[in-house]
C-alpha positions in Angstrom: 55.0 29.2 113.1 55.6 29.2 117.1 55.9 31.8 119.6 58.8 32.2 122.0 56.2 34.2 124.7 53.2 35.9 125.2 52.9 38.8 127.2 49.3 41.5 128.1 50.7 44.6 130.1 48.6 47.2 131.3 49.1 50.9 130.6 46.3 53.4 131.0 47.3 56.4 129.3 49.2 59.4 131.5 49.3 56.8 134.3 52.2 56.2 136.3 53.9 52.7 136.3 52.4 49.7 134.4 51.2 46.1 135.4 52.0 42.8 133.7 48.8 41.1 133.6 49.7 38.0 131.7 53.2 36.4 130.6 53.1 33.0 129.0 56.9 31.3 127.9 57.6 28.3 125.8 60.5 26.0 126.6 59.9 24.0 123.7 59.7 26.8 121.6 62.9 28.5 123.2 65.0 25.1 123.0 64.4 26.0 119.1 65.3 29.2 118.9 68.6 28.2 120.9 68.9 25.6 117.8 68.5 27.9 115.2 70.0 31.1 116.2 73.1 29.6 117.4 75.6 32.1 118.1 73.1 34.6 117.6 70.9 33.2 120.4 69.2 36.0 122.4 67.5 34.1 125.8 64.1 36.1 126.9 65.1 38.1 130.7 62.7 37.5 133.2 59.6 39.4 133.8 61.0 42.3 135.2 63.9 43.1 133.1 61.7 42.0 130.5 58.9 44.6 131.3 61.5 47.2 132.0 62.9 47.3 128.5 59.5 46.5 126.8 59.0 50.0 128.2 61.7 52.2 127.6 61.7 50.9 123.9 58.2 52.1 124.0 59.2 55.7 125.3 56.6 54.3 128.2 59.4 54.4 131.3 58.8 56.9 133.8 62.9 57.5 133.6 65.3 58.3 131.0 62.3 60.1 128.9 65.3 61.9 127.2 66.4 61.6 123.8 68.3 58.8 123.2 69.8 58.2 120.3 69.6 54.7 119.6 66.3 54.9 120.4 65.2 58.1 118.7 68.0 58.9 116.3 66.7 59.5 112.3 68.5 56.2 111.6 66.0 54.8 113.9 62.7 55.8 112.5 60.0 52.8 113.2 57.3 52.5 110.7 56.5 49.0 111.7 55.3 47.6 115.7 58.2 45.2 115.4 60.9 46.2 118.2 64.5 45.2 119.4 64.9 45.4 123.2 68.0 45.8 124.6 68.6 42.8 127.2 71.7 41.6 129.1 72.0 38.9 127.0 71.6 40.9 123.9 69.0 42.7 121.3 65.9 41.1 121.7 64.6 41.3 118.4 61.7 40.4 116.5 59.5 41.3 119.5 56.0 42.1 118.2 54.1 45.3 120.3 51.4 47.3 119.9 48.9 49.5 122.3 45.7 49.4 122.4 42.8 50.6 124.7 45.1 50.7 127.9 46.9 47.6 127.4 50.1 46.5 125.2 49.9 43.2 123.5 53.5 41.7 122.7 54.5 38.5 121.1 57.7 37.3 120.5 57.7 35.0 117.5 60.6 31.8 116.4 62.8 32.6 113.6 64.0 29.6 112.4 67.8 31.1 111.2 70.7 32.9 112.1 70.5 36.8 113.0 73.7 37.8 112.5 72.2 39.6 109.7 68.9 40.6 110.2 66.3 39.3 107.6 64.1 41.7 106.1 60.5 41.5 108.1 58.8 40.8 104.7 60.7 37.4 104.8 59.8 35.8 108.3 56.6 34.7 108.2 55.9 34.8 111.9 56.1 38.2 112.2 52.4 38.9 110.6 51.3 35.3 112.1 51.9 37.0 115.9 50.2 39.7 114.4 47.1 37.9 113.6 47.1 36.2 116.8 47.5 39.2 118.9 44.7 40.9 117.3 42.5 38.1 118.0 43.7 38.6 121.5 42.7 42.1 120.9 39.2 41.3 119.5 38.4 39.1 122.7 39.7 41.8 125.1 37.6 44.6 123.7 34.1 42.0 123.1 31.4 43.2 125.6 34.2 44.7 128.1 32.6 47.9 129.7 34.0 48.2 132.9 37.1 47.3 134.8 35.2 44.0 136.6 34.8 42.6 133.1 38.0 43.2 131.6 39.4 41.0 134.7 37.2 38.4 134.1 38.3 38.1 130.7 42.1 38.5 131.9 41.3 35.6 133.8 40.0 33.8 131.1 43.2 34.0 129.2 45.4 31.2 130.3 42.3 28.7 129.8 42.0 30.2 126.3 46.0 30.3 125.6 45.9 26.5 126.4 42.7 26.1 123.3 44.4 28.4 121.1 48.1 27.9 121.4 49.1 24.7 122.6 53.1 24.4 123.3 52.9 28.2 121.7 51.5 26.8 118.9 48.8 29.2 117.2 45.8 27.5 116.4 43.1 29.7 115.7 43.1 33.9 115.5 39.4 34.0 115.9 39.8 34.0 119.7 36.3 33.5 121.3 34.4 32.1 124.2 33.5 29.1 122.4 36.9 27.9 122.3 36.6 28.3 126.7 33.0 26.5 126.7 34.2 23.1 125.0 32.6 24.0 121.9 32.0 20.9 119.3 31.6 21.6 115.4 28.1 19.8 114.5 28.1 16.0 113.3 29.5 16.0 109.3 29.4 13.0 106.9 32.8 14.6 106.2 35.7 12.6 107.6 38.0 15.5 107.1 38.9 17.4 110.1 38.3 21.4 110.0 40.4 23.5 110.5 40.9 25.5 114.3 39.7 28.6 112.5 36.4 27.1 110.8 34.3 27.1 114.1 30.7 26.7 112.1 29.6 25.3 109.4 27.7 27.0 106.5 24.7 25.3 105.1 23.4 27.2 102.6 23.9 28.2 98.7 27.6 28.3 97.8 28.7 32.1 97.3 32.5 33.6 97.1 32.5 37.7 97.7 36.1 39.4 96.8 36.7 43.1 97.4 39.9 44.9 96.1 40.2 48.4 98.2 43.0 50.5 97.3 43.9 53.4 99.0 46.6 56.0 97.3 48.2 58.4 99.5 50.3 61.4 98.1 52.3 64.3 99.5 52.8 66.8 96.4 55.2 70.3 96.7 55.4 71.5 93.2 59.2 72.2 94.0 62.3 71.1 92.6 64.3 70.5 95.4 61.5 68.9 97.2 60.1 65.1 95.2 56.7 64.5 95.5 55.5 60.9 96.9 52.9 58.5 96.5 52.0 54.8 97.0 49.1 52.9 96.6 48.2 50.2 100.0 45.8 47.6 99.1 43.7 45.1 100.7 41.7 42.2 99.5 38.9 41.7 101.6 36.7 37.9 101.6 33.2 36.1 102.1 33.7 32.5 101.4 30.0 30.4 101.9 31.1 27.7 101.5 29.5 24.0 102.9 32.1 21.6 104.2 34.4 21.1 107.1 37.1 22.4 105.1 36.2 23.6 101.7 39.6 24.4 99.1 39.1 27.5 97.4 41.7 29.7 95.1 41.8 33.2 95.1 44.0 34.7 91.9 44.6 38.8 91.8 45.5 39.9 88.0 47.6 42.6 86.9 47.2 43.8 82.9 50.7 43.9 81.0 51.1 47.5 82.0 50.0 46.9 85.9 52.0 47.8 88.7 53.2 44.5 90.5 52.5 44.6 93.9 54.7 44.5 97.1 55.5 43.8 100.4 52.4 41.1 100.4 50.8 39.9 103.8 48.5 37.2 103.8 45.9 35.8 106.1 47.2 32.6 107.5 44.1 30.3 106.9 46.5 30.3 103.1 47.8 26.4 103.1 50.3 27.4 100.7 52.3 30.2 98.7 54.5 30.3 95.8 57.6 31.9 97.4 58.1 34.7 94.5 54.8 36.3 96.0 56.8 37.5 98.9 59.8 38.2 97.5 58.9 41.8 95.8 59.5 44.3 98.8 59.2 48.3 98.8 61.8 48.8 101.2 65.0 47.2 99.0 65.1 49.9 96.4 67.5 47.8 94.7 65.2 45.1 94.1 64.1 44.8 90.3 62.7 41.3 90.6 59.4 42.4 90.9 56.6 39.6 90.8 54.0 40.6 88.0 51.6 37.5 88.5 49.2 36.0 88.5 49.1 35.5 92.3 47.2 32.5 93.4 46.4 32.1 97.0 45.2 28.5 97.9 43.0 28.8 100.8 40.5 27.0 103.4 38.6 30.4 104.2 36.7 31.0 107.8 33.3 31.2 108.5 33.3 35.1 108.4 34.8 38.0 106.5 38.0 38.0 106.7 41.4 39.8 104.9 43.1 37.7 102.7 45.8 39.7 102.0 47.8 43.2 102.2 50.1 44.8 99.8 51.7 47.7 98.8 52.3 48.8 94.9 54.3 52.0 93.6 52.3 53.3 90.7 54.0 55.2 88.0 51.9 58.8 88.5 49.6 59.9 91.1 46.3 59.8 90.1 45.6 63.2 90.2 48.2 65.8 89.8 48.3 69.6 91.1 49.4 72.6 92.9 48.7 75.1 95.1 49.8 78.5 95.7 48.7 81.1 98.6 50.3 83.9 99.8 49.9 87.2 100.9 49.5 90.9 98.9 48.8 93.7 101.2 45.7 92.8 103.6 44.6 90.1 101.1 45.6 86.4 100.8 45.7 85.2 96.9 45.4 81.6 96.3 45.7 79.5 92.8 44.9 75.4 92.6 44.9 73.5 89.6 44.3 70.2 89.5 44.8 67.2 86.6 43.6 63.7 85.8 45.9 61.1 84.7 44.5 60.2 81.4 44.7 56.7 82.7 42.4 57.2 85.9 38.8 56.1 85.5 37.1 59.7 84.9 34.1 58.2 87.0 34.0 59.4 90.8 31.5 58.6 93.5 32.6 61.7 95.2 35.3 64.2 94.4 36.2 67.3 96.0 39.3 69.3 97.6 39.5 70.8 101.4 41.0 73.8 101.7 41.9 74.5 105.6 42.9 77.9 107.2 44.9 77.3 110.0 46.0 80.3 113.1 43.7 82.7 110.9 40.3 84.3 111.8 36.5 83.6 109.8 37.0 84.5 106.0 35.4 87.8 105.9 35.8 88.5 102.1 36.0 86.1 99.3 36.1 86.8 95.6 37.0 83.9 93.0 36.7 82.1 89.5 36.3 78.5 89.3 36.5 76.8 85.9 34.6 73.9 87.5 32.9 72.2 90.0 31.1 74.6 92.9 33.0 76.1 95.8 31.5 76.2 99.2 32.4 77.9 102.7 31.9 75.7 106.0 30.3 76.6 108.7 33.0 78.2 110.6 34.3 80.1 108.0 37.6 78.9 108.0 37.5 75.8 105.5 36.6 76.2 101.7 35.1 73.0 100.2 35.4 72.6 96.1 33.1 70.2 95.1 34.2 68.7 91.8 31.7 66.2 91.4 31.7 62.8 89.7 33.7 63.9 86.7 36.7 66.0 85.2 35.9 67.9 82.1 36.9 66.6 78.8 40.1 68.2 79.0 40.6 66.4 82.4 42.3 69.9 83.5 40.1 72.2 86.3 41.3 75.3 88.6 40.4 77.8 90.6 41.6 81.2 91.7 40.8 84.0 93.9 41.4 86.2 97.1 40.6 86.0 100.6 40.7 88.1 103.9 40.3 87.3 107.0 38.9 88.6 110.6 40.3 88.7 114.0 41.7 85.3 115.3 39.2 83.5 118.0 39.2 80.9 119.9 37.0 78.9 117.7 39.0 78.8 114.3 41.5 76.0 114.2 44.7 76.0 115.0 48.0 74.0 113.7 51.6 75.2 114.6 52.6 73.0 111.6 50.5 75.4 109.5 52.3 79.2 110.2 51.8 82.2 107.6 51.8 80.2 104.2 52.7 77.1 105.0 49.2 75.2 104.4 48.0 72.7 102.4 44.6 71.3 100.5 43.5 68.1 100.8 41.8 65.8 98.4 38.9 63.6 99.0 37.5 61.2 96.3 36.5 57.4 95.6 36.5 55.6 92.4 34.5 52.1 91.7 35.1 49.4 89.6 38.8 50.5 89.3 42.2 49.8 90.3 45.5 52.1 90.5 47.5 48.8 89.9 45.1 47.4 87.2 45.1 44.6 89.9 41.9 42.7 89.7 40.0 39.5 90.2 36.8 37.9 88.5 35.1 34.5 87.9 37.9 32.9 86.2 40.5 33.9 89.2 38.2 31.9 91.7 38.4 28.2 92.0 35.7 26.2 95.0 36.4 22.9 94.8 33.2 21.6 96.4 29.8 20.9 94.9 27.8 22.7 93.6 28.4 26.1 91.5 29.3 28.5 93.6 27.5 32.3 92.6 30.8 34.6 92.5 30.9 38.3 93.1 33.7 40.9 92.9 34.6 44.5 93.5 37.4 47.0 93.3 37.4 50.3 93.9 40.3 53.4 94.8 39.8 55.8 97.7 42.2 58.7 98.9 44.0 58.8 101.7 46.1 61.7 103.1 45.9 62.9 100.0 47.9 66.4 100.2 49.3 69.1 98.1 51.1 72.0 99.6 51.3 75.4 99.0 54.3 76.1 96.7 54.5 79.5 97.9 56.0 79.0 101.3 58.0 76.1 103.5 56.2 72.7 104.0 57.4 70.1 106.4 58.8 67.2 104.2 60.5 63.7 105.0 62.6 62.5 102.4 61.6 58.5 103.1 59.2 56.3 101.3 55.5 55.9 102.4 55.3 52.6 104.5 53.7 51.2 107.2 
């Protein structure tokens, strides 16, 4: 993996104009990309036509904020902070951008092929390898900066650490620090092996693996016909390898059962030495694509000091785990409102916390409030303008609960909230709950998944768990803004 350039601009938010702080090129690097694109071949402008574009891709420019289609056309929508900029010499494209905390980091990484046909994003690996780098670029920006003389010092600092970190553009190490600037040695090792640029300590200590599966399961439900309810499941396996050695091997496998959901559109953290090809293959977007990978997926690894991600993924479960609708609408000076709610029978019936939000948008306080619940407590907030349903830690035996009743409302003040998204009807609740020691996907990992080839036996422990994430049903009763597009990025 190499990068064609580097570039830190500054931003601050409703200021006008922008600054490039840093720009790093690499003529090796682009002698490469000449190679390998061929016809293709897009060179990078200069600075200032660089900048320029960077920007109006952005929406950024202080001219030509008007819509544009091929900018902001539907067939344009940009789920991803991978950009093409249009350049004299052609679209610049993959170029790697994302703002943060006044500044935009961009990195244009070396795809090694033709572009005649653009390759799907899931394929080129550099793409999440500029990624990583740029968010440890991020992480040293944003360490002990808390005012504008320190956040120059540590702009100043960046070429010396560009030359530690990415030689030739090169990436070396994502864990961008100030040991890498202070000629910082790893300590003496009987091991002739050399450590890895991301290993920057070594552990001494008892040998322990930790591996944490998080998913999170986002849904957008209608209870319509003409209108398909959506959900997808994002995952992310999360590590603590303490391990002694310059640079310990260790194996991470993720299961699936026979009826699991294989997993998708698979990122992994680049300290992996190396990756069966059919692990990456399997991606959300191609809806044609049946040639899902099922497992097991093994991920060969020499971990860092700290925690770390190993890997992201996607997964497209066959139901959402819990099932409803809502209705509200309006009878005279009253608002009726219905919710049921269901467990799929394959869902752990074990919560930590479960419970719905119901928000009243562009109303006044709930004056009046009459209702049956077959379950579970309902509560009013504060403000008097959100009812909380606490379901608990379980569903009932029958795994069906509702609840029904009828509301009216005060005068409108300024202190109730307020969401033009959200007019008469159109409203939605929300759910909120976390489940441990289970997995949408059945994806899981355990002592025999995990290999550490070092010695000594290393004590092995491992989690999974689910936890919601815009989790919303709409009322049935009125409109509701849709988007008929999968759930990405």
């Amino acid at each position: 993996m190499a990068l064609r350039g580097l570039w830190l601009v500054g931003h601050e938010e409703g200021a006008r104009g922008s600054a490039l702080l840093l720009s790093r090129r690499y003529p090796t690097v682009e002698k490469r990309a000449k190679f390998h694109n061929g016809e293709t071949y897009v060179p990078v402008p200069e600075d200032g036509p660089f900048l320029k574009a960077l920007l109006f891709e952005l929406r950024l420019a202080d001219e030509d904020q008007n819509f544009v289609e091929r900018r902001d056309g539907c067939s344009r929508i940009n789920k991803t902070s991978v950009y093409a900029l249009q350049t004299e010499g052609g679209d610049l494209w993959p170029v790697v951008a994302f703002r943060k905390s006044g500044l935009i980091y961009v990195g244009l990484p070396l795809v090694e092929q033709s572009l005649k046909v653009r390759p799907p994003l899931i394929s080129i690996s550099g793409i999440s390898h500029t990624f990583a780098f740029l968010s440890g670029l991020l992480a040293f920006m944003n360490s002990s900066q808390k005012n504008d003389a320190e956040r120059s010092g540590k702009i100043g600092q960046l070429p010396s650490l560009l030359m530690q970190a990415c030689p030739l553009g090169t990436p070396l190490d994502t864990n961008l620090n100030s040991s890498l600037l202070e000629n910082h040695h790893i300590a003496p090792s009987n091991h002739p092996q050399k450590p890895p640029a991301w290993r920057t300590s070594l552990y001494k200590g008892k040998p322990q693996v930790n591996a944490c599966i998080i998913e999170k399961v986002k849904s957008v439900q209608y209870d319509k016909r003409d209108m398909a309810d959506m959900w997808q499941v994002y995952g992310t396996v999360t590590c603590k390898c303490d391990i002694e050695g310059a640079a310990p091997k260790v194996t991470i496998g993720l299961n699936l059962p026979a009826n699991g959901s294989p997993l998708q559109d698979i990122l992994v953290h680049p300290c992996v030495t190396s990756l069966d090809s059919t692990v990456l293959t399997s991606s959300s977007v191609d809806v044609t694509d049946d040639s899902a990978f099922s497992g097991p997926y093994k991920f060969p690894l020499i971990p860092p000091p700290d925690v770390f991600n190993l890997c992201f993924y996607t997964s497209q479960v066959p139901v959402p785990p819990i099932l409803g609708f809502y209705q509200l609408k309006e009878e005279e000076s009253q608002w009726k409102f219905t919710i049921h709610l269901k467990l799929h029978e394959s869902v752990k019936n074990t919560f930590e916390y479960c419970e719905a939000r119901i928000p009243f948008f562009n109303k006044g306080p709930i004056t009046h409030l009459e209702y049956k619940v077959s379950y579970g407590q309902l509560e009013v907030s504060k403000e008097k303008s959100l009812l909380v349903w606490v379901i608990g830690q379980k569903f009932p035996r029958s795994l069906e609960i509702s609840i029904s009743g009828t509301l009216a409302f005060g005068p409108a003040s300024q202190q109730q909230p307020v969401d033009p998204m959200c007019a008469g009807g159109t409203t939605y609740i929300k759910l909120y709950f976390r489940i441990l020691d289970f997995t949408l996907t059945g994806c899981y990992t355990d002592q025999h998944s995990i290999q550490v080839f070092s010695s000594g036996k290393p004590k092995i422990s491992t989690a999974r768990e689910v936890v919601s994430s815009d989790y919303y049903i709409w009322n049935s009763k009125a409109p509701a803004p849709a988007v008929y597009r999968t759930l990405l990025f």
